[in-house]
Backbone as JSON Lines, residues from 0, in Angstrom:
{"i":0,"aa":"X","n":[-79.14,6.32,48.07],"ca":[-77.93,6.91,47.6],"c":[-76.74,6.43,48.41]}
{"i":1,"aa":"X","n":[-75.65,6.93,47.94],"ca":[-74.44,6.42,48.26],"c":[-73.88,7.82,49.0]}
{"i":2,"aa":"X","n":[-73.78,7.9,50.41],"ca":[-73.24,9.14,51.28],"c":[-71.89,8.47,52.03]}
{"i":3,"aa":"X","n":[-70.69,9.4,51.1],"ca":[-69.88,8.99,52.16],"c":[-69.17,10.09,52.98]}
{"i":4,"aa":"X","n":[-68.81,9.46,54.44],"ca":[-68.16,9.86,55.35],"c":[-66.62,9.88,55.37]}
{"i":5,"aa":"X","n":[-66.11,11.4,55.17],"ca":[-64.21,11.31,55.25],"c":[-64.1,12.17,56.38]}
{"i":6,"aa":"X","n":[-62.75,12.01,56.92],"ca":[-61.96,13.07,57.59],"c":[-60.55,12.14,57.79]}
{"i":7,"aa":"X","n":[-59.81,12.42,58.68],"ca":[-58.96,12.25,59.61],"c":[-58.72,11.12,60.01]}
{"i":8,"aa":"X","n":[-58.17,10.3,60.1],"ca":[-57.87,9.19,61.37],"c":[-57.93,9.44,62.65]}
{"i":9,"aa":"X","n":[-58.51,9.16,63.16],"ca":[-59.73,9.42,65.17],"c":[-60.19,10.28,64.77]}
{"i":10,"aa":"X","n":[-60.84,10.59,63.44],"ca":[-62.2,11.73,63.79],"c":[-63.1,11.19,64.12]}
{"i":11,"aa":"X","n":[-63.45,10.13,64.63],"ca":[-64.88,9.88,64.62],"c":[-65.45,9.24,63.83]}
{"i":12,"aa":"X","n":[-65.2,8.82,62.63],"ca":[-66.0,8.01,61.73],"c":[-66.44,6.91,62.04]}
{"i":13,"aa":"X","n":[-65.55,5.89,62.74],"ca":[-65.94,4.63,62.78],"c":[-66.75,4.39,63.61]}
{"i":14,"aa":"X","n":[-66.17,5.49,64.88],"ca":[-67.21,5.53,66.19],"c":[-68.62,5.51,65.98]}
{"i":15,"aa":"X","n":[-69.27,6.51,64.9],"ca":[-70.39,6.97,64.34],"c":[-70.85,5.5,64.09]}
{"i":16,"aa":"X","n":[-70.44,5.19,62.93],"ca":[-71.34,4.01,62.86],"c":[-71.53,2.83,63.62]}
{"i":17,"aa":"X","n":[-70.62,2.79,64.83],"ca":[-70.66,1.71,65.65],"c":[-71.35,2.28,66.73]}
{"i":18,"aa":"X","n":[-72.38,3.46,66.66],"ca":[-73.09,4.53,67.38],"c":[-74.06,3.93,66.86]}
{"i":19,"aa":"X","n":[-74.51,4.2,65.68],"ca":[-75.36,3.42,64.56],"c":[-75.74,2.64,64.82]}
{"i":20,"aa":"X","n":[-75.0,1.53,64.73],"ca":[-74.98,0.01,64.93],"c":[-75.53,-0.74,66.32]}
{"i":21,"aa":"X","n":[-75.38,0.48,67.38],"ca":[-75.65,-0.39,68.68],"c":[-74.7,-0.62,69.12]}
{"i":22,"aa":"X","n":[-73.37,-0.31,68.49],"ca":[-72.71,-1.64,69.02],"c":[-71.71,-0.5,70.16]}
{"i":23,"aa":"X","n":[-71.89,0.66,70.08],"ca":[-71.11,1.83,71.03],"c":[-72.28,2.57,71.62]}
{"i":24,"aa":"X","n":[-72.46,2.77,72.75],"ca":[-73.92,3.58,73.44],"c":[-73.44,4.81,73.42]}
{"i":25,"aa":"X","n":[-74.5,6.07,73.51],"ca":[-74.11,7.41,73.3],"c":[-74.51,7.42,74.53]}
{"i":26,"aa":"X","n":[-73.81,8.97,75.28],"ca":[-74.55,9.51,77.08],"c":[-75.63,10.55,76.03]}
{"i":27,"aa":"X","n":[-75.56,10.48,75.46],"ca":[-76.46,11.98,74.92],"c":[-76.59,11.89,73.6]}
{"i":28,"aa":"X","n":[-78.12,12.98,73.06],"ca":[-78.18,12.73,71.62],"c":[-79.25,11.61,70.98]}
{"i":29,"aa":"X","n":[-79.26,12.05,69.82],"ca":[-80.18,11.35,69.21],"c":[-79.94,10.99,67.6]}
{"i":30,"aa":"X","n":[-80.14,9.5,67.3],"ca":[-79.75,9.04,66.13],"c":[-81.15,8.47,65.49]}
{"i":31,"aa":"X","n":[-81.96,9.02,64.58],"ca":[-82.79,8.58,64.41],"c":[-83.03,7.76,62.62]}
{"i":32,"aa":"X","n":[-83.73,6.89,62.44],"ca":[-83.88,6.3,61.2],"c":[-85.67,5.35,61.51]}
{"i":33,"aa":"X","n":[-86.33,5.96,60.47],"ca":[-87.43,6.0,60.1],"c":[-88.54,6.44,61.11]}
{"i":34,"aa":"X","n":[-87.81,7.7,61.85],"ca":[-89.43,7.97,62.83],"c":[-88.2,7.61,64.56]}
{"i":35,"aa":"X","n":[-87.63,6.33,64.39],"ca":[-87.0,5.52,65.47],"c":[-85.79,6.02,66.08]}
{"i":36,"aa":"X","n":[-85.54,6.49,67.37],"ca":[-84.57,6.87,67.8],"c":[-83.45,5.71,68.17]}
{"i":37,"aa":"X","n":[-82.38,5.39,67.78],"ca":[-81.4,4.21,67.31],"c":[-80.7,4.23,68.52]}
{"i":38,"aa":"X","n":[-80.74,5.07,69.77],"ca":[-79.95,5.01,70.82],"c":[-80.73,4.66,72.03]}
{"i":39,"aa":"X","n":[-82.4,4.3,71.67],"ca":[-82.96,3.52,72.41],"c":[-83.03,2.01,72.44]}
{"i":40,"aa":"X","n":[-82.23,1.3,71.21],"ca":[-82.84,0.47,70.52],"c":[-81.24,-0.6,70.53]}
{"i":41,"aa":"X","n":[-81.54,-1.7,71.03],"ca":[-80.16,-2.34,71.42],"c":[-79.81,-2.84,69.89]}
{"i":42,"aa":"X","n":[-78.49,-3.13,69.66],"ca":[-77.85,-4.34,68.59],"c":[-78.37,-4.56,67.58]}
{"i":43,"aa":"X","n":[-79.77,-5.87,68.21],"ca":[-80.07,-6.5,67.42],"c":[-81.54,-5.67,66.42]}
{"i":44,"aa":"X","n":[-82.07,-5.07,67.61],"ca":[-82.92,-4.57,67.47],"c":[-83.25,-3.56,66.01]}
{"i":45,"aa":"X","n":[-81.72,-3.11,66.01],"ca":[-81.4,-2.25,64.79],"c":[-81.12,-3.08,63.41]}
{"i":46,"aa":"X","n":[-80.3,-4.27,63.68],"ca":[-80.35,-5.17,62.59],"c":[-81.88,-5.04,61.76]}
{"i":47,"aa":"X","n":[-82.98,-5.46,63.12],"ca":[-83.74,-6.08,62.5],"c":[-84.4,-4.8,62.06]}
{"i":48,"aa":"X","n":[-84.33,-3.39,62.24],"ca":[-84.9,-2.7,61.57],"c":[-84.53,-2.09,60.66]}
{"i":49,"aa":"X","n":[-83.47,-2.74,60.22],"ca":[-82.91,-2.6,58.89],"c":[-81.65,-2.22,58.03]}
{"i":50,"aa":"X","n":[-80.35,-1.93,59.17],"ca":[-79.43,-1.48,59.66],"c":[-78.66,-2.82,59.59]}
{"i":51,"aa":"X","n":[-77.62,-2.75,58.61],"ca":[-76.43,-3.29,58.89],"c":[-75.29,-3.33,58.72]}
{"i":52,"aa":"X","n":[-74.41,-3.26,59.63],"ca":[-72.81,-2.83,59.67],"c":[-72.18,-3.73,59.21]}
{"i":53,"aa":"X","n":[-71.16,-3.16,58.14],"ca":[-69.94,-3.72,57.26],"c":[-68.87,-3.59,58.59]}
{"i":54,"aa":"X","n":[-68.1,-3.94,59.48],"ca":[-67.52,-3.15,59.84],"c":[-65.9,-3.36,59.15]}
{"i":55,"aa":"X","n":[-65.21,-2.55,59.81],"ca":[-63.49,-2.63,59.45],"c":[-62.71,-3.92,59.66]}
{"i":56,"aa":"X","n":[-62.25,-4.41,58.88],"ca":[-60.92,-5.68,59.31],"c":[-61.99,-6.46,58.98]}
{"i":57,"aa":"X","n":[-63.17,-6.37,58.1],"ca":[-63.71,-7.76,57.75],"c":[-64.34,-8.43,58.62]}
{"i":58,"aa":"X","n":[-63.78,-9.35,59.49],"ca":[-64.96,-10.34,60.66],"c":[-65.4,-11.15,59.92]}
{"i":59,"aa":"X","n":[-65.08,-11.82,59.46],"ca":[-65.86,-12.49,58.5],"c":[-65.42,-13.49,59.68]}
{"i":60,"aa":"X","n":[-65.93,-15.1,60.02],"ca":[-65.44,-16.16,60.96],"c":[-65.33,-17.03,60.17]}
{"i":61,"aa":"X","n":[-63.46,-16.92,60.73],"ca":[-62.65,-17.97,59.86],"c":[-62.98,-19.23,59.62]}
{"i":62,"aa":"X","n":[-63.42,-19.87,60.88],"ca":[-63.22,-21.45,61.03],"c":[-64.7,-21.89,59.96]}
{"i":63,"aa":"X","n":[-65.64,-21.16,59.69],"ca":[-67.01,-21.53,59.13],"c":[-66.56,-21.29,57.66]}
{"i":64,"aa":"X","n":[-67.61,-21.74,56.71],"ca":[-67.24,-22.04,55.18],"c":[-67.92,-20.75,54.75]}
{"i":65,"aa":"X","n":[-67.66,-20.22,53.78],"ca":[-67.99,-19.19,52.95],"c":[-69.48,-19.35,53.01]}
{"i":66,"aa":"X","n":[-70.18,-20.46,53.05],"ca":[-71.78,-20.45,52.61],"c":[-72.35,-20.1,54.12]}
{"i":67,"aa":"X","n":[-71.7,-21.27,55.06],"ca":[-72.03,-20.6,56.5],"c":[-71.89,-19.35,57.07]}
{"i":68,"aa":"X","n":[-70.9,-18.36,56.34],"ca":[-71.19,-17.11,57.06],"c":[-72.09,-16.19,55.91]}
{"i":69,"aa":"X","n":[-72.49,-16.66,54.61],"ca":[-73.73,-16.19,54.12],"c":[-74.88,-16.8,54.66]}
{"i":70,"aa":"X","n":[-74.91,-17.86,55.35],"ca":[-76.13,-18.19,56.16],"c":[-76.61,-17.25,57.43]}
{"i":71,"aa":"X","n":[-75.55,-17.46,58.07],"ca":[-75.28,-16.41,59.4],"c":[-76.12,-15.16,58.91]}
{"i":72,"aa":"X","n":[-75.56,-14.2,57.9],"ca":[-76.13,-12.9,57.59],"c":[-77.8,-12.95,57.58]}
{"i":73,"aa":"X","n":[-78.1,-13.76,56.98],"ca":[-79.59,-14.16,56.81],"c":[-80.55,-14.2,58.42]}
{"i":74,"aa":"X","n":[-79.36,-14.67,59.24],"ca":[-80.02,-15.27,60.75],"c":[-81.83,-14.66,61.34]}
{"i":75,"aa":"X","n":[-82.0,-13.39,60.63],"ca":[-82.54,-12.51,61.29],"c":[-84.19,-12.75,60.6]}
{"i":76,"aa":"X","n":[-84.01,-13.39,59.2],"ca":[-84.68,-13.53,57.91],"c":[-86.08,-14.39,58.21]}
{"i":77,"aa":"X","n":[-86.9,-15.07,57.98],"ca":[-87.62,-16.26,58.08],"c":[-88.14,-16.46,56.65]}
{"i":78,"aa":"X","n":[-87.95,-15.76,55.54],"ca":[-88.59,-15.53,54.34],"c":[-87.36,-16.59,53.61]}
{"i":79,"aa":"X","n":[-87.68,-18.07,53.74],"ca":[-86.48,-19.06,52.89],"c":[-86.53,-18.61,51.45]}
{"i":80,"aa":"X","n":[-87.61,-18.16,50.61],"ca":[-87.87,-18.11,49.11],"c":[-87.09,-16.62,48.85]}
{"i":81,"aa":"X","n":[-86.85,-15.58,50.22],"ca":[-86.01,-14.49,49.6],"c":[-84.57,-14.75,50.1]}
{"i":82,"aa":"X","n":[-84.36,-15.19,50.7],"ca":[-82.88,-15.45,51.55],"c":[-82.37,-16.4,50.2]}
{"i":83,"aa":"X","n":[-82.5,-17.71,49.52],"ca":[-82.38,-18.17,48.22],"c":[-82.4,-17.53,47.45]}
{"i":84,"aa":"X","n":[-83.32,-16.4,46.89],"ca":[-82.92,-15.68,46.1],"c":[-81.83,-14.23,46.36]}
{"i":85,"aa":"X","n":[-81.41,-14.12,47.95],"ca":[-80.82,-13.05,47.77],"c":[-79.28,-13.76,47.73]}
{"i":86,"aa":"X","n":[-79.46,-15.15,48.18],"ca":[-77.78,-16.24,48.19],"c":[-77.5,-16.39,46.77]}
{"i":87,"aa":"X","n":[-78.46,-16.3,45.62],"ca":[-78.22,-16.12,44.2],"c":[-77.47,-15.12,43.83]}
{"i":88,"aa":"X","n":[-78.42,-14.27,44.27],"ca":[-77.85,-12.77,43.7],"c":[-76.25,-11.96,44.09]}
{"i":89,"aa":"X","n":[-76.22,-12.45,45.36],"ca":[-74.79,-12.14,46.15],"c":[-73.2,-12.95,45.14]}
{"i":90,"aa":"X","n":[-74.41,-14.08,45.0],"ca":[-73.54,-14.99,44.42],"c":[-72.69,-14.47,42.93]}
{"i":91,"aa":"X","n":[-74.12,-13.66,42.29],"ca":[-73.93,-13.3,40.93],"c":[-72.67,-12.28,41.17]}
{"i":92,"aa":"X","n":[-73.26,-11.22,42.07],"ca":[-72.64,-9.96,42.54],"c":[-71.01,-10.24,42.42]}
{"i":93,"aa":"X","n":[-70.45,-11.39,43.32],"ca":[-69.41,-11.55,43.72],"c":[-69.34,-13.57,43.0]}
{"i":94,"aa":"X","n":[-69.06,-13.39,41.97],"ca":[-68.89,-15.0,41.19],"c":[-67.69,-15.51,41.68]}
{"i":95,"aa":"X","n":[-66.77,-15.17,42.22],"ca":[-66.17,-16.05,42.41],"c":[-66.53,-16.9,44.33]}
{"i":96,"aa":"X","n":[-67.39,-16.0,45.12],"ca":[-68.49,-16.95,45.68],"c":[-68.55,-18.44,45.39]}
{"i":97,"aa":"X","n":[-69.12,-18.61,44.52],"ca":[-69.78,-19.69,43.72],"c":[-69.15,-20.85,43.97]}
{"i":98,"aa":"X","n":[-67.57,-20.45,43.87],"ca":[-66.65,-21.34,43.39],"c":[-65.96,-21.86,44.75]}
{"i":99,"aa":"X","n":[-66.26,-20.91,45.91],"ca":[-65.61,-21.29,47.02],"c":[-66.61,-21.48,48.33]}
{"i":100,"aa":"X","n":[-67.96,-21.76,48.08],"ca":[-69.17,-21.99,49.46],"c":[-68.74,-23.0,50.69]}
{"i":101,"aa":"X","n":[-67.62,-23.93,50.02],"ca":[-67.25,-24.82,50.63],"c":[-66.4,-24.7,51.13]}
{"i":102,"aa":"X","n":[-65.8,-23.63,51.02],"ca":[-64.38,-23.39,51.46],"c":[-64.17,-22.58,52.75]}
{"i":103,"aa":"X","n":[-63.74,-22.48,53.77],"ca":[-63.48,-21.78,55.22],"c":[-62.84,-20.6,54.92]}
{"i":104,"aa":"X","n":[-63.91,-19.61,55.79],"ca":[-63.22,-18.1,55.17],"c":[-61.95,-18.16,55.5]}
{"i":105,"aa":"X","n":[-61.25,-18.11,56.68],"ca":[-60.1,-18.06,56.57],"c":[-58.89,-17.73,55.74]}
{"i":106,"aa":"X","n":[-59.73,-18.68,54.58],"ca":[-58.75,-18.92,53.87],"c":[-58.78,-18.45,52.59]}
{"i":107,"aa":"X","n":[-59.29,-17.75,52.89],"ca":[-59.51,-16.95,51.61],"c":[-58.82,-15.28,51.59]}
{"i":108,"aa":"X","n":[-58.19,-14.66,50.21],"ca":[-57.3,-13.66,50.82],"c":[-58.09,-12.61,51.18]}
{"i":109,"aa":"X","n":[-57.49,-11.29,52.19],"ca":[-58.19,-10.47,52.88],"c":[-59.24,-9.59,51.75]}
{"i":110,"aa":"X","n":[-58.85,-9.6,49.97],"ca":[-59.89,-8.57,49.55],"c":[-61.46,-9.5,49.79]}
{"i":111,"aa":"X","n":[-60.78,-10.95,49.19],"ca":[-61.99,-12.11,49.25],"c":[-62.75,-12.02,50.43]}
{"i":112,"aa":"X","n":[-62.0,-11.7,51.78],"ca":[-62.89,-11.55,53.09],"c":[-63.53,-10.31,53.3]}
{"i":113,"aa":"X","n":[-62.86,-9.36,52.54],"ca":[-63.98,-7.84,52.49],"c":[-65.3,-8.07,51.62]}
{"i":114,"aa":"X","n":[-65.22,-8.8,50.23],"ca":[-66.37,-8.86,49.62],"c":[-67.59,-9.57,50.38]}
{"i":115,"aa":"X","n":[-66.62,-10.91,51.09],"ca":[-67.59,-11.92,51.48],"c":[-68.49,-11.21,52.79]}
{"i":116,"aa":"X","n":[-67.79,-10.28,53.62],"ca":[-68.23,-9.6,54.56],"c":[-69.2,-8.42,53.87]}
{"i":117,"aa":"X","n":[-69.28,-7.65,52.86],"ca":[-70.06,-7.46,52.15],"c":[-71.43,-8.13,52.21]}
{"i":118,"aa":"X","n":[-71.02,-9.12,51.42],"ca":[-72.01,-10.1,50.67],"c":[-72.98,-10.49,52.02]}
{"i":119,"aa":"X","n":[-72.24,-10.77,53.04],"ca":[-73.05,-11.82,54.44],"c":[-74.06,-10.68,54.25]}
{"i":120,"aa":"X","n":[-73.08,-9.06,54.86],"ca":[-74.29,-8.23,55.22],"c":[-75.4,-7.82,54.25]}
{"i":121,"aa":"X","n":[-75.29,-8.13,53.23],"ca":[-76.5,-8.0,51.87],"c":[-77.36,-9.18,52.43]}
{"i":122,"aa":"X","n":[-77.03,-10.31,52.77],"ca":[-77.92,-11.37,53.11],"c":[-78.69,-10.95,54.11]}
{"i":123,"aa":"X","n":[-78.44,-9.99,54.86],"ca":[-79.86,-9.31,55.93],"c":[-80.64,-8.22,54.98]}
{"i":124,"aa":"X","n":[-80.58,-8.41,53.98],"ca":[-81.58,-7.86,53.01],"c":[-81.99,-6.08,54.0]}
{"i":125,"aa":"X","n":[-80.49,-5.07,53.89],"ca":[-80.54,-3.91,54.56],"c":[-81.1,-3.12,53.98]}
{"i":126,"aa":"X","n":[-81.68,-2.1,54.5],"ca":[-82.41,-0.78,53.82],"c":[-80.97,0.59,54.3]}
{"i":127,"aa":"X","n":[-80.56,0.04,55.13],"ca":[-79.16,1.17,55.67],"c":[-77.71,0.28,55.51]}
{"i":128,"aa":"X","n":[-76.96,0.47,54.53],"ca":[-75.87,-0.81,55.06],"c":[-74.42,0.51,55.01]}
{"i":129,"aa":"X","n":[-74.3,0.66,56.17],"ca":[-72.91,0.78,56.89],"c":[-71.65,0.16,56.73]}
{"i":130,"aa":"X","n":[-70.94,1.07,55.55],"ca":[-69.43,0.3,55.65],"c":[-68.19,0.97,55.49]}
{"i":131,"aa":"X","n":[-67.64,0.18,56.09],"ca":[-66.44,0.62,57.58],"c":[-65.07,0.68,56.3]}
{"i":132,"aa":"X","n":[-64.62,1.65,55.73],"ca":[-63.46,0.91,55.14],"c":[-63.24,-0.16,54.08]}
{"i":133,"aa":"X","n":[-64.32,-0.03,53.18],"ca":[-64.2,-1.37,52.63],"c":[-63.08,-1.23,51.61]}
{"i":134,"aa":"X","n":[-62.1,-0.4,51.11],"ca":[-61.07,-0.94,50.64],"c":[-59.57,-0.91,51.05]}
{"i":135,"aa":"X","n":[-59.43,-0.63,52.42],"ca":[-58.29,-0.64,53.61],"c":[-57.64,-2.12,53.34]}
{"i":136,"aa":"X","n":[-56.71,-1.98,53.07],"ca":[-55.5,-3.37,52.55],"c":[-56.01,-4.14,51.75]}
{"i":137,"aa":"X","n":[-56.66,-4.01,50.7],"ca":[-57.39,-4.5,49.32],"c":[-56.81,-4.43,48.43]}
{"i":138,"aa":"X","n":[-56.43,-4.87,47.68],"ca":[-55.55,-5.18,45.95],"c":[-56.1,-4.15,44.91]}
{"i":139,"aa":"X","n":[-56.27,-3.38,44.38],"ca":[-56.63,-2.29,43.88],"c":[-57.85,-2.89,42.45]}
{"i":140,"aa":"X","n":[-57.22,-4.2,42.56],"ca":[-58.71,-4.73,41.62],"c":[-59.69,-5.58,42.13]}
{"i":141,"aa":"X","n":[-59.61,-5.84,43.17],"ca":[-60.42,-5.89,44.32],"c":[-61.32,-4.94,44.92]}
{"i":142,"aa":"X","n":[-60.84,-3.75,44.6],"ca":[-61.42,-2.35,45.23],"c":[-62.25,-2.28,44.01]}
{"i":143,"aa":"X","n":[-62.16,-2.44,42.97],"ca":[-62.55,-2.16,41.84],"c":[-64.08,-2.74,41.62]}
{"i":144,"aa":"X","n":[-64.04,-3.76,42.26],"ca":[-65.04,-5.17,42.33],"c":[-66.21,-4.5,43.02]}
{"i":145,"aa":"X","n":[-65.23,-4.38,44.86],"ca":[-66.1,-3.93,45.82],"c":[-67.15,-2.2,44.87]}
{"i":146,"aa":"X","n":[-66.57,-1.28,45.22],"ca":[-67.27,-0.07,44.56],"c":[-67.86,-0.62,43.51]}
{"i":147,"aa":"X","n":[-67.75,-1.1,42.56],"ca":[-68.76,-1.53,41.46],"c":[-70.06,-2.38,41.85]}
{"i":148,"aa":"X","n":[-70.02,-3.0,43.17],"ca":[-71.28,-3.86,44.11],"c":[-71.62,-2.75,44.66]}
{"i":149,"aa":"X","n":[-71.23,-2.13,45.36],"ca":[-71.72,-0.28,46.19],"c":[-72.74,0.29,45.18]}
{"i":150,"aa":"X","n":[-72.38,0.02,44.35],"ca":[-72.7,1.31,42.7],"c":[-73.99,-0.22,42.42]}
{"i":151,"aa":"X","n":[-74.33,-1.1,42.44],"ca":[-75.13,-2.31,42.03],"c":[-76.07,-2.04,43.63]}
{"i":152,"aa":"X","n":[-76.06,-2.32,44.88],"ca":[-76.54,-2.11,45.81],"c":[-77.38,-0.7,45.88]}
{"i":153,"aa":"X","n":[-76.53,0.27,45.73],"ca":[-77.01,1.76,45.69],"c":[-78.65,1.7,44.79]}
{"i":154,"aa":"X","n":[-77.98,0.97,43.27],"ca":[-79.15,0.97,42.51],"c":[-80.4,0.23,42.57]}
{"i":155,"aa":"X","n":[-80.14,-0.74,43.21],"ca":[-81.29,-1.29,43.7],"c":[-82.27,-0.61,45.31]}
{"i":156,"aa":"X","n":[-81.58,0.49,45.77],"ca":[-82.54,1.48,46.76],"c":[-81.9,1.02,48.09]}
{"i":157,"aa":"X","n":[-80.82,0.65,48.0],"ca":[-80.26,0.48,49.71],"c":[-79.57,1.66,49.75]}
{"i":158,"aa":"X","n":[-79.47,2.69,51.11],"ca":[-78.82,3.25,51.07],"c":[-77.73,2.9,52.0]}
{"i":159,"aa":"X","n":[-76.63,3.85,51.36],"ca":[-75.06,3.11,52.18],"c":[-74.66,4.24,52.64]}
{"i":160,"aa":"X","n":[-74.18,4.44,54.12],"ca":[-72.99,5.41,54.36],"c":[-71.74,4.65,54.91]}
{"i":161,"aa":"X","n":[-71.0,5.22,53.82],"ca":[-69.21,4.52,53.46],"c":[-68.33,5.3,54.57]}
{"i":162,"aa":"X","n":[-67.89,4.58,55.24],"ca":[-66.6,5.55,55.53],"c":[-65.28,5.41,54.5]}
{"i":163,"aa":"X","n":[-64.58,5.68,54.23],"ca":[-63.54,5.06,53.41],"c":[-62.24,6.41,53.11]}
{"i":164,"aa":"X","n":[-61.33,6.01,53.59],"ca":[-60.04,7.16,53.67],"c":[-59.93,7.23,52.15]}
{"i":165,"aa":"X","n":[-60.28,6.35,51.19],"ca":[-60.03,6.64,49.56],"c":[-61.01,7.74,49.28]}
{"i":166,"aa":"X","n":[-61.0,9.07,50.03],"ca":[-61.8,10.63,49.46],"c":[-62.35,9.92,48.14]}
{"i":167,"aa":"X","n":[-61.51,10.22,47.27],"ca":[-61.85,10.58,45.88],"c":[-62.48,9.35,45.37]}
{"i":168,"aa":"X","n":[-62.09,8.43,45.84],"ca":[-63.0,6.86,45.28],"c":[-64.34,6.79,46.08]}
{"i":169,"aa":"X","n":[-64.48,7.6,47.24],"ca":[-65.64,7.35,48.08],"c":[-66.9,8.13,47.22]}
{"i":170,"aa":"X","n":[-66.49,9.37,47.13],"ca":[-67.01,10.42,46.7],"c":[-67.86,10.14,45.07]}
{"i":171,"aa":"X","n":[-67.21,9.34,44.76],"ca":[-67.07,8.75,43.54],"c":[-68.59,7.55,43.17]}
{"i":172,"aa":"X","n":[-68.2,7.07,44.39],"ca":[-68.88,5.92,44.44],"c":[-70.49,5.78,44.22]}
């Protein structure tokens, strides 16, 4: 399912999932996902168990081509016959992909770098995918795109917790 997270600006949301993620250590407490306590368990460790963060402002790395940072997402993968078929499917997800593999994110405009940041993190083939904001300075048919892949992801059994200040579009989602 699709659970999303609202409040406030500095409530805490983003922190949470970068709690999640590894990528912020807790002094205390316990975050657990499948049995596994997530605040024993460094970074990568969580990637690989199935966990992966969308985070805010994209990250996508400019200087590499659209296909290289869908390669990147994969890094974790060794299964070439599903990583090909999941570089298909991302592809389908988000078509205009297709048209730009060759092209350096960079340069592509910021909704194009939210999808593609999307898309990388689908290429770690997640069972939890964490995302940060995904329609914060996005073109409103861009947003349209993204939530309609949320709503395509969801249905295929990933679950997502969204943060996203759009309440009513999150909620929605």
């Amino acid at each position: 399912g699709v659970h999303a997270l609202v409040g406030r600006n500095g409530s805490g949301k983003t922190t949470l999932l970068k709690t999640i993620s590894g990528l912020m250590k807790s002094v205390s407490g316990r975050i657990e996902f499948e049995g596994r306590d997530l605040l024993k368990m460094t970074s990568d460790a969580i990637v690989r168990a199935g966990i992966v963060h969308v985070p805010e402002g994209r990250m996508v790395l400019s200087k590499m081509t659209v296909m290289e940072n869908l390669k990147l997402g994969a890094y974790i993968r060794t299964d070439a016959a599903g990583v090909r078929r999941d570089l298909d499917h991302v592809v389908e997800m988000f078509p205009w992909l297709k048209e730009r593999l060759t092209q350096a994110a960079g340069t592509l405009s910021g909704g194009e770098q939210q999808m593609l940041a999307i898309a990388r993190g689908l290429m770690c083939s997640p069972r939890l995918l964490l995302l940060d904001e995904p329609s914060l300075g996005v073109a409103p048919i861009i947003v349209d795109q993204i939530f309609e892949a949320i709503g395509e992801v969801q249905a295929e059994g990933v679950t997502i917790l969204l943060v996203e200040q759009n309440a009513a579009r999150a909620l929605g989602a």
